[in-house]
Chimera marker file (.cmm) of the C-alpha trace (Angstrom):
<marker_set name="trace">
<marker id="1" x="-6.819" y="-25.946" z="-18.406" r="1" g="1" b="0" radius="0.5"/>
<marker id="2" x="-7.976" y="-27.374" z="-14.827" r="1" g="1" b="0" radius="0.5"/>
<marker id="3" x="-11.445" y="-28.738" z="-15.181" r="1" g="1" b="0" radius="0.5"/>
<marker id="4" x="-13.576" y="-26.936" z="-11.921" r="1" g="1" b="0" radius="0.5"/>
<marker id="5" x="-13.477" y="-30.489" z="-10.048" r="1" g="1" b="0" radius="0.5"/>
<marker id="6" x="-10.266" y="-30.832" z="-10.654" r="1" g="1" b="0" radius="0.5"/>
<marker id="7" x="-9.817" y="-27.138" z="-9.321" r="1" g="1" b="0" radius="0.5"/>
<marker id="8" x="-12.375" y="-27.575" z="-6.310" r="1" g="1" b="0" radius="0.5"/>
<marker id="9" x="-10.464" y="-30.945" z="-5.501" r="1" g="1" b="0" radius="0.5"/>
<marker id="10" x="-7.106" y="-29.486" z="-5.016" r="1" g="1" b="0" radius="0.5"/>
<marker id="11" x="-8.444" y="-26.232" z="-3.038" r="1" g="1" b="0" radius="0.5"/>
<marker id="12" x="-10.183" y="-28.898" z="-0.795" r="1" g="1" b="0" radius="0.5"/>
<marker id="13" x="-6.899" y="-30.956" z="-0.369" r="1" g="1" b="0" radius="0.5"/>
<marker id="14" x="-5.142" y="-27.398" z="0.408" r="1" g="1" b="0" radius="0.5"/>
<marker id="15" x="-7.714" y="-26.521" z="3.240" r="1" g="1" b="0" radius="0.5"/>
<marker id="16" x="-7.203" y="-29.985" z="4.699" r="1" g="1" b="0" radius="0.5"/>
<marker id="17" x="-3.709" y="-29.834" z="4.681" r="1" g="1" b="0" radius="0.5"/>
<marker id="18" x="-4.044" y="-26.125" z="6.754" r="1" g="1" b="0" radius="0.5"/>
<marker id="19" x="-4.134" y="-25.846" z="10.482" r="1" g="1" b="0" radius="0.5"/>
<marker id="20" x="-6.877" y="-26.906" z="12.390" r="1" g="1" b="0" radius="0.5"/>
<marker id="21" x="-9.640" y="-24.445" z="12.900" r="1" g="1" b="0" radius="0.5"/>
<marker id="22" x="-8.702" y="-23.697" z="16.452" r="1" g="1" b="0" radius="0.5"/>
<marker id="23" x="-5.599" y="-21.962" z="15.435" r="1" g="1" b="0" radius="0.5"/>
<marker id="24" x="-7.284" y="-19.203" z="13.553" r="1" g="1" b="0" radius="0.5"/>
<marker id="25" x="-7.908" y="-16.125" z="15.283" r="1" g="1" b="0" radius="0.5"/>
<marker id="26" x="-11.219" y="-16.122" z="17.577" r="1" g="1" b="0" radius="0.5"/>
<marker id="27" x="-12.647" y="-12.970" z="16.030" r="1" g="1" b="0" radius="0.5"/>
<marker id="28" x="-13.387" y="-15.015" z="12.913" r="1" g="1" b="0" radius="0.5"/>
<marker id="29" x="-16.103" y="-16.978" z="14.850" r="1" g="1" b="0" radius="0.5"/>
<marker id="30" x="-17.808" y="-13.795" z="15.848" r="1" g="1" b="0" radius="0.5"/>
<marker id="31" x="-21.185" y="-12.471" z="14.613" r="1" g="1" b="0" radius="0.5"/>
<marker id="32" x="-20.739" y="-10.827" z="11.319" r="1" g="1" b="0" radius="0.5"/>
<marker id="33" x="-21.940" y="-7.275" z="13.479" r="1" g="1" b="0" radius="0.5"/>
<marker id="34" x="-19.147" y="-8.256" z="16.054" r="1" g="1" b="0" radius="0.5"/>
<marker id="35" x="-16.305" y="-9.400" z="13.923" r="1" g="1" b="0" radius="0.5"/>
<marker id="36" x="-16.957" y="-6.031" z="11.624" r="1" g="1" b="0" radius="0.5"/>
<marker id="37" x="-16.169" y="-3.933" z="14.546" r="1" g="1" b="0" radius="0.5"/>
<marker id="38" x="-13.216" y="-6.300" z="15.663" r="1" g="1" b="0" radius="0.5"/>
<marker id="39" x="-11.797" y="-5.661" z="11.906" r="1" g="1" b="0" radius="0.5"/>
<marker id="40" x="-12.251" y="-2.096" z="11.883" r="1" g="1" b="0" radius="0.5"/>
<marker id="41" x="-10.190" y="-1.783" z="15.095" r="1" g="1" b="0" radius="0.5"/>
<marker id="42" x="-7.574" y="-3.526" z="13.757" r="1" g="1" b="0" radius="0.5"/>
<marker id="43" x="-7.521" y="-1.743" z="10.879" r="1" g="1" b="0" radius="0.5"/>
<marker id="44" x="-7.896" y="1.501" z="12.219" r="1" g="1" b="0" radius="0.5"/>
<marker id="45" x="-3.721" y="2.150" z="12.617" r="1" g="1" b="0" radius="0.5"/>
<marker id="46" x="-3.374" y="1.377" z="9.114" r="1" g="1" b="0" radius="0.5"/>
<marker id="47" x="-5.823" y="3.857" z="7.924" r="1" g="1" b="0" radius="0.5"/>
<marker id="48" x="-4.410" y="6.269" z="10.252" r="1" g="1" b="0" radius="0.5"/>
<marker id="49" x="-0.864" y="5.481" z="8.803" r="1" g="1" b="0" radius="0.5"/>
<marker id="50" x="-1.727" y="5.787" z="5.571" r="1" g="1" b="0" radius="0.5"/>
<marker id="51" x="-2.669" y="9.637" z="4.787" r="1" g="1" b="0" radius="0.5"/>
<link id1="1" id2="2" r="1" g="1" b="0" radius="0.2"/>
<link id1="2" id2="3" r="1" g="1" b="0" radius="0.2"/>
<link id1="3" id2="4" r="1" g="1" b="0" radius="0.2"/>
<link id1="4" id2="5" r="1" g="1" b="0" radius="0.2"/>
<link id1="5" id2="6" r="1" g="1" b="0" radius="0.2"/>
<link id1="6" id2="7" r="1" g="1" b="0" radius="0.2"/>
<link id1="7" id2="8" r="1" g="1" b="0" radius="0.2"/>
<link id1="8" id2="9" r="1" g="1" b="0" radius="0.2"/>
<link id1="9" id2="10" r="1" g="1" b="0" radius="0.2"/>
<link id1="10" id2="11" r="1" g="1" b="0" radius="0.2"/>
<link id1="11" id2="12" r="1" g="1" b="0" radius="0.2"/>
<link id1="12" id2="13" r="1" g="1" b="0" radius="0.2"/>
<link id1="13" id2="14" r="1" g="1" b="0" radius="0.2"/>
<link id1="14" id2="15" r="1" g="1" b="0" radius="0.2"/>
<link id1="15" id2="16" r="1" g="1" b="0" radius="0.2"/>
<link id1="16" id2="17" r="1" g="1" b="0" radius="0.2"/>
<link id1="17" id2="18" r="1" g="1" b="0" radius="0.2"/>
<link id1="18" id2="19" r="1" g="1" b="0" radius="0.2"/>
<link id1="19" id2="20" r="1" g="1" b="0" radius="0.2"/>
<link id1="20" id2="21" r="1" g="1" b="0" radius="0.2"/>
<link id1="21" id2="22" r="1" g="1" b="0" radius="0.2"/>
<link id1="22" id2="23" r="1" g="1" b="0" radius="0.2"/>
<link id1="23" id2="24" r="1" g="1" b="0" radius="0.2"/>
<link id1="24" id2="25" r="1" g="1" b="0" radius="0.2"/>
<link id1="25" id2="26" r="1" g="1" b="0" radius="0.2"/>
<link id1="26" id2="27" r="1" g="1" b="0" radius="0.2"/>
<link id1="27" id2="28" r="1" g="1" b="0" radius="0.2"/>
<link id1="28" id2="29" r="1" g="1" b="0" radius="0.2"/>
<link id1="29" id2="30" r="1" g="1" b="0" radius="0.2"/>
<link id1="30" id2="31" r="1" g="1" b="0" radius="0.2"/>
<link id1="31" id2="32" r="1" g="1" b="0" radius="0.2"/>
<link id1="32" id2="33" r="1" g="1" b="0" radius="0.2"/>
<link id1="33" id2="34" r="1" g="1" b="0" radius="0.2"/>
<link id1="34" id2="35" r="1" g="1" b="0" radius="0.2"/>
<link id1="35" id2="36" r="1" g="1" b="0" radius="0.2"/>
<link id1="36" id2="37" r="1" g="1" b="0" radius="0.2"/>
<link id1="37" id2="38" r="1" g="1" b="0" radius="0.2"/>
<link id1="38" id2="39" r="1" g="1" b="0" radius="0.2"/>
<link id1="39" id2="40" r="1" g="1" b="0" radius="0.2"/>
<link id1="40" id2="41" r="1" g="1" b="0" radius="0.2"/>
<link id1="41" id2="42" r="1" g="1" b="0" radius="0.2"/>
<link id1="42" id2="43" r="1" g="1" b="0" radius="0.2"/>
<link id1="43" id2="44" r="1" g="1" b="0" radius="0.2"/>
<link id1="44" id2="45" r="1" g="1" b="0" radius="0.2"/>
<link id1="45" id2="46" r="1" g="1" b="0" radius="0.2"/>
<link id1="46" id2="47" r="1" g="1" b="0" radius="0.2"/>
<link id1="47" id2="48" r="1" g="1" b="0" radius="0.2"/>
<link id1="48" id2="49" r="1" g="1" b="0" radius="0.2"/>
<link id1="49" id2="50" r="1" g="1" b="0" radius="0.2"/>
<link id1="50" id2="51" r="1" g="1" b="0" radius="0.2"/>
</marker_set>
């Protein structure tokens, strides 16, 4: 078993090795309020799909 360093360590050394910050959609930089509503319109089709 992965001691939780060892675990922590290699999520860290994942995360670095992702894109930079910038690349990531804006909404995720919202308010939580804000970025709620920006979610719930974007999953609105799905629900709609779904039934």
């Amino acid at each position: 078993m992965y001691n939780t360093e060892h675990y922590i360590k290699n999520l860290r050394t994942l995360f670095d090795a992702q894109p930079r910050p910038s690349m990531l959609p804006g909404w995720l930089w919202l308010p939580p309020e804000q970025r709620e509503r920006r979610l719930r319109e974007l999953l609105q089709p799905l629900a709609n799909t779904s039934r």
